[in-house]
N, C-alpha and C positions, 0 to 999 in steps of 0.2 A: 504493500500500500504506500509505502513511504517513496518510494521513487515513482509513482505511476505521474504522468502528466495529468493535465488538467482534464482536455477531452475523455483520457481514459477511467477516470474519475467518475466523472457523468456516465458513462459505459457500464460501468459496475454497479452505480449506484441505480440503474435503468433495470440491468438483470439484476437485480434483490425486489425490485418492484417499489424504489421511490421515485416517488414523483416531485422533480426538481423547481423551485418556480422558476418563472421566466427569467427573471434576472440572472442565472448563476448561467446563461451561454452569453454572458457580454462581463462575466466577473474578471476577463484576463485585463480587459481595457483598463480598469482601476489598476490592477496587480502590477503591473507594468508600469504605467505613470508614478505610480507609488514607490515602486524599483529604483524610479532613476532623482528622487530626491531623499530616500532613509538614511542617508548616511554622504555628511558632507566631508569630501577625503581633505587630509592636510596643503597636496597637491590637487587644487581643481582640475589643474587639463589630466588628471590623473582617473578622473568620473566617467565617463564615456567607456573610457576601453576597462574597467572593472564591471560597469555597469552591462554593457555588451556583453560580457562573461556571463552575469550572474541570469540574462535574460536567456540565451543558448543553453545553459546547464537545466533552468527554473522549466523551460518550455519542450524538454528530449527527457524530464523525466531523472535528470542524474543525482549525484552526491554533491557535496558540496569537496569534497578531493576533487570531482572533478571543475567545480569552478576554482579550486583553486588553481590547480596544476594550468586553464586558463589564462588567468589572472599572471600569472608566473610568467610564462609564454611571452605575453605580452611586454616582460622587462619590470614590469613593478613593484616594488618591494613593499609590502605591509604585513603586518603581523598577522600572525593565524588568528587571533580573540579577534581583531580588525572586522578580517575579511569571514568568518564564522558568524558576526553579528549580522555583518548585511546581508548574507545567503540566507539563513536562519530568521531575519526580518520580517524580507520579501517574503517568505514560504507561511507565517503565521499569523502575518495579517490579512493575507490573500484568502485563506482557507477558515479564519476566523471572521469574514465579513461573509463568507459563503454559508459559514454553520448558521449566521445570524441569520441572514435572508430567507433559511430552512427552516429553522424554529417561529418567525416571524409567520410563516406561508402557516405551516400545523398549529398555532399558537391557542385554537381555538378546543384545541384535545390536549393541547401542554401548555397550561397557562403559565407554568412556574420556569423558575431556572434555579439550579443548585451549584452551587461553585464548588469544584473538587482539587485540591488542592494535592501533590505529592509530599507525603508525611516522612523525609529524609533528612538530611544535616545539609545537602545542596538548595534544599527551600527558603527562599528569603525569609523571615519572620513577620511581614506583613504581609507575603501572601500565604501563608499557614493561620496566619490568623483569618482570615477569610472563608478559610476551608469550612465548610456545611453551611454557608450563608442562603438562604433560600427568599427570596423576592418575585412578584409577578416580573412577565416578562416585560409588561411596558412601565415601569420601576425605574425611576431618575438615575435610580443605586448604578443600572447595567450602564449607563454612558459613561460611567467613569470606571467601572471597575470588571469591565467583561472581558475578558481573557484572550488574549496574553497581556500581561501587565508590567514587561520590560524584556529587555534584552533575553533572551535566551529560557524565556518563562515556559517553564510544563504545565500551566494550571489546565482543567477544562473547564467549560463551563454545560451543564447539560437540560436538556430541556424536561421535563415530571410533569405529570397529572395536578387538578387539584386534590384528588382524592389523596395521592403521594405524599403532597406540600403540606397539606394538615395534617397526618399523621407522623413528618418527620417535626416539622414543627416550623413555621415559618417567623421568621428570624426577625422580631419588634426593633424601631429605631433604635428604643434604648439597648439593643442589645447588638448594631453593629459596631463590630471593633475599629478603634478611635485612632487607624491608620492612615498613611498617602501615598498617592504614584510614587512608583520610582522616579526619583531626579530625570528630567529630561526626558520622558517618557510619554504619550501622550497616542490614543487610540481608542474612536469612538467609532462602534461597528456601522450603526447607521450613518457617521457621517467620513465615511471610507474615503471617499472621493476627494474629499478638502483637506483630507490629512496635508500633502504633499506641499501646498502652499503654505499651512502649520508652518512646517518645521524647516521652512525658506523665508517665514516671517518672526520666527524665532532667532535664527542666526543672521537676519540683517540688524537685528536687533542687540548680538550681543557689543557686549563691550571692548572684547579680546579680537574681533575682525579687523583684518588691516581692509585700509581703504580701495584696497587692486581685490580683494576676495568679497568688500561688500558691494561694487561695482558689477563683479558676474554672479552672484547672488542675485541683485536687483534681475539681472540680465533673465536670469535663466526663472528665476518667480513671472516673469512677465509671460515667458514661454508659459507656466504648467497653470498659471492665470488661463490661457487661450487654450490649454488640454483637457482643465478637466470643464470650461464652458461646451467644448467639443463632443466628450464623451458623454456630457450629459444630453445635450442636443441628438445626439443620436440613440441613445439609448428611449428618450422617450419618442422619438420617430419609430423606433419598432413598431410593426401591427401587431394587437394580440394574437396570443396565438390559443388557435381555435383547434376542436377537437381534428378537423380537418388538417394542419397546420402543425399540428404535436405529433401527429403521425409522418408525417413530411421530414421533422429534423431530427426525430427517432432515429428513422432511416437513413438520413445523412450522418446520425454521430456513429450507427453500425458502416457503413461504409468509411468514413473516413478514418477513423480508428484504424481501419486494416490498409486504410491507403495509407498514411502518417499518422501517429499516437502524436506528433507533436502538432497538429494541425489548432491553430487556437479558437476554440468554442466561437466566439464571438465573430470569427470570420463566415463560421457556417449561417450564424443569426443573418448577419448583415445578407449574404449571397442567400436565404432564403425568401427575402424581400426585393434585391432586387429581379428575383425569379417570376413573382409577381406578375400576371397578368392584366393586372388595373394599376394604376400610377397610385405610390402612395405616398405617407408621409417622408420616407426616405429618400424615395428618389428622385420627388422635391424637392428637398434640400442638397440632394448631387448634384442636380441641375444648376441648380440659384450657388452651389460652389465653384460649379465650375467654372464661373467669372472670375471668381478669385483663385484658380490654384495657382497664379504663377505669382500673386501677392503672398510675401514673406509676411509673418507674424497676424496673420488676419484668423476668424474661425475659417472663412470658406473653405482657405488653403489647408488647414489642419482636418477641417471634413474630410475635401477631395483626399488625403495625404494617407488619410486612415480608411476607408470605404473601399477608393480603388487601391488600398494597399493591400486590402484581405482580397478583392477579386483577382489579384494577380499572383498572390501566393496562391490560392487556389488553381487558379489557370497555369501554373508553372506544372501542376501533377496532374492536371487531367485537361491536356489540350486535346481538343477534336480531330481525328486523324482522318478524315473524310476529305476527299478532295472537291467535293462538292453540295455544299446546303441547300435543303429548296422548305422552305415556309412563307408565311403571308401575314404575321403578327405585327409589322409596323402600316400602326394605322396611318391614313392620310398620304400615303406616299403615291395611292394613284389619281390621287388630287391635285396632284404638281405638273408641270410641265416639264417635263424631265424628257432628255432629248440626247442621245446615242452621242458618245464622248465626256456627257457631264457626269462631274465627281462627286461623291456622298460620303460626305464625311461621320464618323459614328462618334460623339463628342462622350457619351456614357454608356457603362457595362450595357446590351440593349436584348431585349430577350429576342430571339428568333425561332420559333416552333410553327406546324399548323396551328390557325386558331380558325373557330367560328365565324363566318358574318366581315371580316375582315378590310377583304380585297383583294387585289389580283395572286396571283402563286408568281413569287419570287427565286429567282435560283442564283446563285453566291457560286459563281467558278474560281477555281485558284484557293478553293478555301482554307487548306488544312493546316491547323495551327492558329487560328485565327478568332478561335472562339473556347469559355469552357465547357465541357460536353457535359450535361447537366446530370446525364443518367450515369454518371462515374462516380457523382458524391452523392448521388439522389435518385428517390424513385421517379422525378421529375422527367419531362421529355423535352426535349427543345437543347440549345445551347444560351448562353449569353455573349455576345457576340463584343470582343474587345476596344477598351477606347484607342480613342487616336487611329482607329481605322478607317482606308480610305479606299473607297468601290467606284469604279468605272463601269458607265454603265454601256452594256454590248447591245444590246434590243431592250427596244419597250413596244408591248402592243395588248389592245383592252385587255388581253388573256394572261400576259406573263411578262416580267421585267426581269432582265438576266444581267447579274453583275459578277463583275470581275476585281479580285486583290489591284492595286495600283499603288504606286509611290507617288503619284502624283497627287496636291495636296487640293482639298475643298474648300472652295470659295464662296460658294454658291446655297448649297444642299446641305444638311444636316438632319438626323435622327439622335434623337435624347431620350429616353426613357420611350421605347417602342413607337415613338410619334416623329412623322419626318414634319419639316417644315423649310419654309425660302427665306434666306434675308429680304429679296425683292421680288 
């Protein structure tokens, strides 16, 4: 269990028969963001390529020897407790924001939470004294004290009946122990997300910063200011996911699992949406990015950055190896005057399948490689057809419009989210 990646996680926790909420296939987004500000090294330009490590080891599943021996590679010298802390971090508050989101989902058959604490000579003595605390779960007590509660902390915390809670005995104000965080410490499940600015507006703050570390400080808070506006923005564009829909990324975490264990949950979310038949809240907001991806430090750019960053890792393992596509799911394109020589440019991931009621039957020559093949991660049909691709078109007539791969670039024609349209 300890080395299983995340998607594998979900895997297992599927075959036991729970049922995950929707959040925990977009919980890497946090885990990650969270990754790259836990730990501000002595050498700043020294973050990056520790951080790189600690993401490749966190997302394959490994040890933390192997982030070290990483880390090493790379030329940099820090201490084993160091680099132990940030591996060991990242891994428990990632999966301790996930256990919240689970007990939060069932809260309604386990009202309670019991803190368990490891009764050894290794246990700090304020988290021992915590040990058999019992409080409701929506209890002020858990934002402060829900586990892990510092560097290297074994507690759990676990979710009980109320029938459990009153017979162990639930724990009166006057009788929680008159303890505090660890120094520098600082971790509230529900508010996972904001951690990272935390502890970027903590060390702009201290007093021991020189002026060149509280300059890329400022620098890099402004960055996870515009990541985690990002991840929230996209996280509530998800569509619910419907009993129709829960079967659909089922099936993509059974195939992808055997395609890559390290394939990151939240790429499967995203690429289930924009699979999407009808235009939705996401690929809405792909659209309205794609104005800005080539603007530095904006959200669009950090949207486009992360959206089409999961459709191309995806597309890297399962490109479409067909030399030739034929569907009719971009609405409106037999609405155009579209005229033998002109180019169609695909500005977002774009789905391409038969559909219904549609319009003419399109054929795509020169295709292969060109799209992801849907039915590889999914029991889905169709592919999603890559951005920045550009189609010459060979024949158009009432019945069929036959396109061809081109390097030649669009000026004219464009499809976004399955809908073609003219600038003129």
């Amino acid at each position: 269990m300890d080395n299983m990646t995340l998607l594998q996680a979900i895997a297992f926790a599927r075959s036991r028969g729970v049922l995950l909420p929707a959040d925990y296939y977009a919980l890497d987004l946090n885990s990650r963001q969270y990754a790259s500000t836990v730990s501000y090294l002595a050498g700043l330009d020294q973050i990056q390529s520790v951080l790189d490590s600690a993401y490749k080891v966190l997302e394959s599943g490994g040890t933390f020897r192997d982030f070290q021996k990483l880390v090493e590679e790379n030329g940099i010298e820090l201490s084993e407790a160091h680099l132990d802390n940030v591996f060991r971090t990242n891994i428990q508050n990632a999966y301790a924001h996930g256990r919240w989101l689970h007990q939060q989902q069932n809260k309604d058959k386990r009202p309670y939470l019991e803190y368990f604490a490891i009764n050894d000579k290794r246990t700090r003595p304020s988290h021992l004294a915590l040990d058999g605390v019992i409080r409701h779960i929506d209890d002020p007590f858990w934002q402060k004290w829900y586990a892990p509660n510092g560097y290297r902390c074994r507690c759990t915390i676990n979710a009980i009946t109320e029938k459990q809670a009153i017979r162990k005995g639930i724990t009166s104000n006057e009788d929680l122990p008159n303890v505090e965080p660890d120094a520098g410490w600082s971790f509230q499940p529900s508010n996972y997300d904001k951690q990272p600015d935390e502890i970027l507006k903590s060390k702009e703050a201290s007093k021991t910063i020189t002026p060149e570390a509280k300059t890329e400080v400022i620098d890099l808070r402004k960055k996870t200011v515009v990541d985690t506006e990002t991840n929230q923005i996209i996280k509530t564009s998800f569509s619910d996911l419907t009993d129709e829909k829960q079967v659909i990324i089922d099936g993509m975490v059974d195939k992808a699992v055997r395609l890559d264990p390290n394939i990151r949950p939240s790429d499967l979310r995203i690429t289930l949406d924009l699979a999407d038949e009808k235009e939705n809240a996401l690929t809405t907001i792909l659209k309205q990015a794609e104005l800005q991806k080539d603007q530095d430090g904006t959200a669009g750019k950090s949207i486009w950055d992360k959206v089409v960053g999961a459709f191309n890792r995806l597309f890297t393992l399962a490109k479409n190896t067909a030399n030739k596509l034929t569907g009719n799911s971009i609405r409106g394109i037999d609405d155009l005057n579209i005229t033998v020589g002109s180019v169609i440019g695909i500005q977002t991931p774009t789905l391409f399948k038969q559909a219904q009621k549609v319009g003419k039957q399109i054929t795509i020559l020169d295709a292969k490689g060109v799209a992801l093949d849907l039915s590889k991660i999914s029991g889905m049909n169709g592919a999603l057809l890559a951005p920045d691709l550009n189609l010459e078109v060979v024949s158009n007539t009432d019945e069929q419009l036959v396109l061809k791969r081109t390097k030649e670039q669009a000026t004219r024609y464009f499809v976004a989210n399955q809908t073609a349209f003219s600038l003129y």
